[in-house]
C-alpha beads as a LAMMPS data file, in Angstrom:
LAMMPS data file: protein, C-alpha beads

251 atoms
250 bonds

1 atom types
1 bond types

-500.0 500.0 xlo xhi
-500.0 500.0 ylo yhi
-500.0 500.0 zlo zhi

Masses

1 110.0

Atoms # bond

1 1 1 152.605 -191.653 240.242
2 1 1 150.792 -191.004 243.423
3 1 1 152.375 -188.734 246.299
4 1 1 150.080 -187.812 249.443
5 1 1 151.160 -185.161 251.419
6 1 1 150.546 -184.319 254.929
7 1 1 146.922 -185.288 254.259
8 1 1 144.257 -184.003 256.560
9 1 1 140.624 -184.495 255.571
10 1 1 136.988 -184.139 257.155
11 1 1 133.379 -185.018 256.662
12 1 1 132.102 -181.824 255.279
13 1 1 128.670 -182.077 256.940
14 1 1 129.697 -182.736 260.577
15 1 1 133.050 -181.070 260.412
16 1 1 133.801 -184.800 261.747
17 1 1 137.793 -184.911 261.150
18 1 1 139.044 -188.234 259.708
19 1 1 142.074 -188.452 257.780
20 1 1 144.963 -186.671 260.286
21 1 1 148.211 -186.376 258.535
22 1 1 148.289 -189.313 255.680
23 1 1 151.460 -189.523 253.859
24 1 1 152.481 -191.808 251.163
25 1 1 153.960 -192.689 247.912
26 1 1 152.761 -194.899 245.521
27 1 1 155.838 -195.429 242.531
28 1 1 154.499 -196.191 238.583
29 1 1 154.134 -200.175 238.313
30 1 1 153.340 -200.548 241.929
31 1 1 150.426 -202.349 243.646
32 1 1 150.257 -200.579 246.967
33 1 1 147.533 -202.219 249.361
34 1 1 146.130 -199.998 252.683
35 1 1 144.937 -201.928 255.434
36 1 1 144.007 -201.333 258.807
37 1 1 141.280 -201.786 261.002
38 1 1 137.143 -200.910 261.167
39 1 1 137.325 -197.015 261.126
40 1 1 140.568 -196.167 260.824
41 1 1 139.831 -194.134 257.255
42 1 1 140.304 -196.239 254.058
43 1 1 137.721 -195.710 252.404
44 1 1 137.323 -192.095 252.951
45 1 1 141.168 -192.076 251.754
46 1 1 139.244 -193.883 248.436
47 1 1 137.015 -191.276 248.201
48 1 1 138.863 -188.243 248.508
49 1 1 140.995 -189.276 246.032
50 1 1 138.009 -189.827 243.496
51 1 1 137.300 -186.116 244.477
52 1 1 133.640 -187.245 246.200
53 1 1 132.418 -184.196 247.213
54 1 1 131.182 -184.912 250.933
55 1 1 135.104 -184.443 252.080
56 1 1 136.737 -181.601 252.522
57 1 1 140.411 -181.454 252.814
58 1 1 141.945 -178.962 255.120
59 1 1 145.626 -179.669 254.680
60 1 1 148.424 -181.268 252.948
61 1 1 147.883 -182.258 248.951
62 1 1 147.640 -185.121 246.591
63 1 1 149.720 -185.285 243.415
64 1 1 149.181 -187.308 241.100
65 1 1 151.939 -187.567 238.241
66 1 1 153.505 -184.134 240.087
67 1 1 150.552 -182.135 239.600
68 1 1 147.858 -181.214 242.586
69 1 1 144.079 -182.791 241.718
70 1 1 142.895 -181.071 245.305
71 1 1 141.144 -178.789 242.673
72 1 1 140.058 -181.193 239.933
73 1 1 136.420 -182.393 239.857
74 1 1 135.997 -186.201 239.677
75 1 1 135.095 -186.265 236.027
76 1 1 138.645 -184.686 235.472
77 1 1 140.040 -187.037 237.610
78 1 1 138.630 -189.563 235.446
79 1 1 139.822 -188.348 232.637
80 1 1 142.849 -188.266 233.767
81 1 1 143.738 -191.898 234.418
82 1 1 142.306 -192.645 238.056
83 1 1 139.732 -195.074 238.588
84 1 1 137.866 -195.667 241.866
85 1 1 136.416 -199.731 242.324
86 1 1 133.378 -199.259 245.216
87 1 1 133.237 -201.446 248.115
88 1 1 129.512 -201.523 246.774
89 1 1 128.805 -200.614 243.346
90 1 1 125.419 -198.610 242.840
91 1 1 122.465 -199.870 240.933
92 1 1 121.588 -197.892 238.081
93 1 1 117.948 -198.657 237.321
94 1 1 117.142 -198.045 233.536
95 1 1 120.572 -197.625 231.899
96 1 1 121.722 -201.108 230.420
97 1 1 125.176 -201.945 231.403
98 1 1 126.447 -201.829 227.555
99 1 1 125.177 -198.109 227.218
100 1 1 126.475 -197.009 230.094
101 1 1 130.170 -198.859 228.997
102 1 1 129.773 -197.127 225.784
103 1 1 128.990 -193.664 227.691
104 1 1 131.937 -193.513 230.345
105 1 1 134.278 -195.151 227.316
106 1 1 133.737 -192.566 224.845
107 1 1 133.103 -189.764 227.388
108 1 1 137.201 -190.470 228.292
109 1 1 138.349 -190.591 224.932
110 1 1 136.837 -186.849 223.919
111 1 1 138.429 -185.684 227.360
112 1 1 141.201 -186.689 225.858
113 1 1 141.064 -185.728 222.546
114 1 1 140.394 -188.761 220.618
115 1 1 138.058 -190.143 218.146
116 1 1 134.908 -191.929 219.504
117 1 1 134.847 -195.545 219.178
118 1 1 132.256 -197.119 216.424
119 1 1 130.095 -199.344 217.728
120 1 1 131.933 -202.388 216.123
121 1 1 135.207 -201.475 217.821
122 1 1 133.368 -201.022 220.933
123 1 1 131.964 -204.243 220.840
124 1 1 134.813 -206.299 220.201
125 1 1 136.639 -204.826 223.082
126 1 1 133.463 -205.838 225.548
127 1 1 133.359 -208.889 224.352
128 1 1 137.279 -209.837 224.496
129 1 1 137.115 -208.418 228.365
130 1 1 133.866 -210.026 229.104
131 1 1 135.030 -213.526 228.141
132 1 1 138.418 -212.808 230.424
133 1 1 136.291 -212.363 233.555
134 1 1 133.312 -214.821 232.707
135 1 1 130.815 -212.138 232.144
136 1 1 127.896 -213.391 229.731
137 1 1 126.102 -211.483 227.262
138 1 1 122.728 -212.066 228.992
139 1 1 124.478 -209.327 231.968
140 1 1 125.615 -206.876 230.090
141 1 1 121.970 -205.964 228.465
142 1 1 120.697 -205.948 231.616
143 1 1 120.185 -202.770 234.013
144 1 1 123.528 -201.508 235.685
145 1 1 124.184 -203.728 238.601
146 1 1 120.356 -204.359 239.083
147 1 1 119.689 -207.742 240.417
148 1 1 123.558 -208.515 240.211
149 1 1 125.254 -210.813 243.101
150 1 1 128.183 -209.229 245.075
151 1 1 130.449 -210.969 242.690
152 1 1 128.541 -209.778 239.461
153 1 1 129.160 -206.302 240.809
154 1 1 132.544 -206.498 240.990
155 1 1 133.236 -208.177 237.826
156 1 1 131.526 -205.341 236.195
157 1 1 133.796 -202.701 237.925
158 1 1 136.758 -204.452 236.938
159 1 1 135.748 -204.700 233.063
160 1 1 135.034 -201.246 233.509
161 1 1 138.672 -200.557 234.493
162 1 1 139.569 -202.998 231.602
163 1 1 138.026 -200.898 229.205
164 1 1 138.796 -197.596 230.492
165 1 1 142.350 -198.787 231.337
166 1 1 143.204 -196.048 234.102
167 1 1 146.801 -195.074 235.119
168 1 1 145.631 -195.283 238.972
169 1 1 143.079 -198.104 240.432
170 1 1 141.941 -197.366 243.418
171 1 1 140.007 -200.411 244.784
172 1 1 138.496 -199.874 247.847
173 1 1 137.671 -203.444 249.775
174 1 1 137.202 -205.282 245.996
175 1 1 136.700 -208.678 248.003
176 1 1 133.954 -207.443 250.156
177 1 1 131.091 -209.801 249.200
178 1 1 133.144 -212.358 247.259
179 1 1 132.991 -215.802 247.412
180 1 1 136.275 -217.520 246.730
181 1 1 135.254 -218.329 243.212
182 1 1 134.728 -214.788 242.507
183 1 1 137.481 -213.649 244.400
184 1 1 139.520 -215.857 242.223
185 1 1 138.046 -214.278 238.793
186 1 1 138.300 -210.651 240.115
187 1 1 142.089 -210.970 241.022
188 1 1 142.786 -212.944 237.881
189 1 1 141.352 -209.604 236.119
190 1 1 143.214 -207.107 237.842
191 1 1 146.519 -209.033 237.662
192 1 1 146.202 -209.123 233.677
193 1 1 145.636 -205.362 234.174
194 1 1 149.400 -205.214 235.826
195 1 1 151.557 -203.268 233.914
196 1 1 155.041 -200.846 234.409
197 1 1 152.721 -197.988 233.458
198 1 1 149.919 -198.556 235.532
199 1 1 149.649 -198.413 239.737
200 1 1 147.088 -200.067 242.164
201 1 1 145.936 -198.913 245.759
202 1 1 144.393 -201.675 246.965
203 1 1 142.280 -201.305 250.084
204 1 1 141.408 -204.585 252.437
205 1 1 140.819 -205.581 255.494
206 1 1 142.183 -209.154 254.737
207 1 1 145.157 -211.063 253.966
208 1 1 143.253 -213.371 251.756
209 1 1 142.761 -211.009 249.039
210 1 1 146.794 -210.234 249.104
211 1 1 146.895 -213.610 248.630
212 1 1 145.846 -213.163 244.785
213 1 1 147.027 -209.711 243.569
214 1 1 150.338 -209.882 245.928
215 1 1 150.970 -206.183 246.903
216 1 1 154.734 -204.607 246.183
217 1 1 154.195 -202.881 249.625
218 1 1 152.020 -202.891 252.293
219 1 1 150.795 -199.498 254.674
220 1 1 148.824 -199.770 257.937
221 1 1 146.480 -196.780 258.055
222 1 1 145.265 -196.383 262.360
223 1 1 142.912 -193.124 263.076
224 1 1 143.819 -191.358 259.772
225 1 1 147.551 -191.965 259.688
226 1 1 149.861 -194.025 258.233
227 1 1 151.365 -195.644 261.316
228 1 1 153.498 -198.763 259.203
229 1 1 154.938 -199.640 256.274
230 1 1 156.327 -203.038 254.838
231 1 1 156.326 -205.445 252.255
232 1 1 154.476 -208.245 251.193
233 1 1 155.347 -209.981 254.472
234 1 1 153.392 -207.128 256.354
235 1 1 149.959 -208.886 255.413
236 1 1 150.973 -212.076 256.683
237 1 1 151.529 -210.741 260.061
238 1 1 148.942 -208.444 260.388
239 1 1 146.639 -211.768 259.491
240 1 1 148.577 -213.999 261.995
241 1 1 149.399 -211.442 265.102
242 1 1 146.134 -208.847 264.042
243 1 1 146.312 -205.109 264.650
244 1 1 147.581 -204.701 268.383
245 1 1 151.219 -205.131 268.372
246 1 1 151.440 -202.521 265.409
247 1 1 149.550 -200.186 267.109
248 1 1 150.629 -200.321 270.268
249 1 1 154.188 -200.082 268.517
250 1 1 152.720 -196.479 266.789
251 1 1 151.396 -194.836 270.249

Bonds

1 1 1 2
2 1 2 3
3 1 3 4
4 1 4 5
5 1 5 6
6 1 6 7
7 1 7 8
8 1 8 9
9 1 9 10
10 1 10 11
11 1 11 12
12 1 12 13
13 1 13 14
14 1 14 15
15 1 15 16
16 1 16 17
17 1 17 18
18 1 18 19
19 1 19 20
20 1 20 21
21 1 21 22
22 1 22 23
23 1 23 24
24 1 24 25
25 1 25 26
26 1 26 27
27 1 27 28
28 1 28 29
29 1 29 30
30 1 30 31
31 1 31 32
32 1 32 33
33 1 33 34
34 1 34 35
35 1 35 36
36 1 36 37
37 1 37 38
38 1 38 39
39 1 39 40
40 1 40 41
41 1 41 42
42 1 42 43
43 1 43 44
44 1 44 45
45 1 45 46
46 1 46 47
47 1 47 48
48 1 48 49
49 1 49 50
50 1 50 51
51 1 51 52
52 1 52 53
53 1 53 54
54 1 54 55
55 1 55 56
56 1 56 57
57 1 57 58
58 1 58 59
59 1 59 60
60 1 60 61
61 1 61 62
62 1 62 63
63 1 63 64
64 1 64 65
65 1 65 66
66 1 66 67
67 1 67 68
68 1 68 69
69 1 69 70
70 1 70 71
71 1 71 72
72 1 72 73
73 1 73 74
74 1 74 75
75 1 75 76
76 1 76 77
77 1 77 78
78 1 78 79
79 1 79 80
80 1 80 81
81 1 81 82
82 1 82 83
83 1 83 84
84 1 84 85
85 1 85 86
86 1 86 87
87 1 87 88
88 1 88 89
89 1 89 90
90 1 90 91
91 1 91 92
92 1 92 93
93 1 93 94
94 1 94 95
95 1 95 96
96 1 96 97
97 1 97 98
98 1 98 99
99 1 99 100
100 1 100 101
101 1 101 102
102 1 102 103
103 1 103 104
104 1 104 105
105 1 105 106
106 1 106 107
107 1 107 108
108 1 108 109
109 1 109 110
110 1 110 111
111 1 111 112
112 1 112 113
113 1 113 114
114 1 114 115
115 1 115 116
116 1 116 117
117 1 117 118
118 1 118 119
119 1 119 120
120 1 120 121
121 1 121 122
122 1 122 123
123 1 123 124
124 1 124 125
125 1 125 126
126 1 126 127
127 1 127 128
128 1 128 129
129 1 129 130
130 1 130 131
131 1 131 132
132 1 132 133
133 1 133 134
134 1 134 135
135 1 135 136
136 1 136 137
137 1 137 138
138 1 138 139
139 1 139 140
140 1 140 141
141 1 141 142
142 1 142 143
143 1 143 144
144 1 144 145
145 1 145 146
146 1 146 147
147 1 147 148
148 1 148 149
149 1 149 150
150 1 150 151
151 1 151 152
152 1 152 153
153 1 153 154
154 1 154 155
155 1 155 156
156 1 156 157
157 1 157 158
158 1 158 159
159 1 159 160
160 1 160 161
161 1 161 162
162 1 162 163
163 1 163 164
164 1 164 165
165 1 165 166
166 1 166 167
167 1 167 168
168 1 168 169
169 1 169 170
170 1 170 171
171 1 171 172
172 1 172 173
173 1 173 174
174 1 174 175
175 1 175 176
176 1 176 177
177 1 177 178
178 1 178 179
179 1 179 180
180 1 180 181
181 1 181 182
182 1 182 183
183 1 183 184
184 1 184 185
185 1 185 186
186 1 186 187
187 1 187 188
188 1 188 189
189 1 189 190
190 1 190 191
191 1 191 192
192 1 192 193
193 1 193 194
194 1 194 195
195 1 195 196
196 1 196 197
197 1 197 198
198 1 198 199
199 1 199 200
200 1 200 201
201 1 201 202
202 1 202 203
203 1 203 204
204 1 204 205
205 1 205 206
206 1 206 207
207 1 207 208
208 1 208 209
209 1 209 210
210 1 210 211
211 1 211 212
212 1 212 213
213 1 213 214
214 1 214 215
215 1 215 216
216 1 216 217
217 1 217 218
218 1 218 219
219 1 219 220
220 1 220 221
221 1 221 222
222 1 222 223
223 1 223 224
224 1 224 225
225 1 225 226
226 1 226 227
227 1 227 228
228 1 228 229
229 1 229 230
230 1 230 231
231 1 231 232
232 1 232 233
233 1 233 234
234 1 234 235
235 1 235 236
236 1 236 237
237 1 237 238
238 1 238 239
239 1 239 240
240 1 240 241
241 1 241 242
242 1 242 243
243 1 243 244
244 1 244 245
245 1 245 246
246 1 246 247
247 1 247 248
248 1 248 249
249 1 249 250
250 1 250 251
């Protein structure tokens, strides 16, 4: 589903160069997770893929079901099946969370060609999502994210991906701000979202979140490279030994 070639990436402001030469393949049905330490370029791999425009990519490509999205705005992205969780979802002051749900749902669906959903239809399908991850009613009329704890925010994002049901999740440090509670609720909704047709890229710093929504392989990214790839096993030493060893192995 995913294929990153040769990837080389910079800031766009500062000419700052981050991503050096990522490579990697994530299959249909796989949950992928990136870690690596402070710096090394994880979330700016999140973003580029999103298509944010403050990167600029100077080499390699990204295909996504065989086809290049170097070109493709992030609305087409979008549209497309990928889906990017923030390590820290934005407030949106004035737009109640239900209008903007109903906005990015049926926004997809004409992308796509299909019929808007009624307002009925759309409701129901809130509400059966909502009650998965514990999300009262009382949130959802409120402003987007406004006044929400760290583990509000997330919940939101992943009923968002619930709803929108993407091909590609990109989550980009999902437990960052979670208490175990909410890490627990979180995981429990992406793992219902697990499917043969769908693939995850999880991004963490942390064993503990692997520890819920168990990767199918695991990639250390060092300084904008892929430097070492594993299984599930992979986490558990990176959480017992830490970063050294591997990248003193990679040098």
């Amino acid at each position: 589903m995913l294929e990153i070639k040769n990837l080389h990436a910079r800031v766009a402001e500062t000419g700052t160069e981050i991503l050096r030469g990522v490579d990697l393949t994530v299959k249909t049905g796989e949950v992928a997770a990136i870690m690596g330490p402070n710096g090394s370029g994880k979330s700016t791999l999140s973003y580029i893929l999103a298509g944010r425009e403050d990167y600029e990519v100077t080499e390699g490509d990204i295909l996504y079901n065989g086809e290049s999205i170097l070109e493709m705005d992030p609305a087409e992205r979008a549209a497309a099946g990928l889906f990017l969780a923030f390590q820290y979802p934005l407030e949106i002051p004035g737009v109640a969370t239900m209008t903007f749900l109903k906005a990015a749902l049926n926004s997809q669906r004409k992308a796509r060609g299909e019929s808007e959903l009624t307002t009925p239809d759309f409701m129901r399908r809130v509400k059966d999502s909502a009650a998965n991850l514990k999300i009262d009613a009382a949130m959802l009329k409120r402003p987007l994210n406004v006044g929400f704890s760290g583990g509000e925010k997330k919940r939101a994002e992943i009923l968002q991906m619930a709803l929108l049901e993407p091909k590609l999740c990109v989550m980009d440090e999902t437990d960052s701000g979670l208490d175990i509670d909410a890490l627990r609720i979180v995981s429990e909704g992406v793992n219902a979202l697990r499917s043969p047709d769908r693939a995850f890229l999880v991004i963490t710093h942390y064993q503990r979140l692997l520890e819920h929504i168990v990767p199918d392989s695991v990639h250390v990214l060092y300084k904008g490279r892929i430097i070492r790839s594993g299984g599930k096993e992979l986490a558990l030493h990176l959480e017992s030994e830490g970063y050294a060893q591997v990248i003193g192995e990679a040098a």
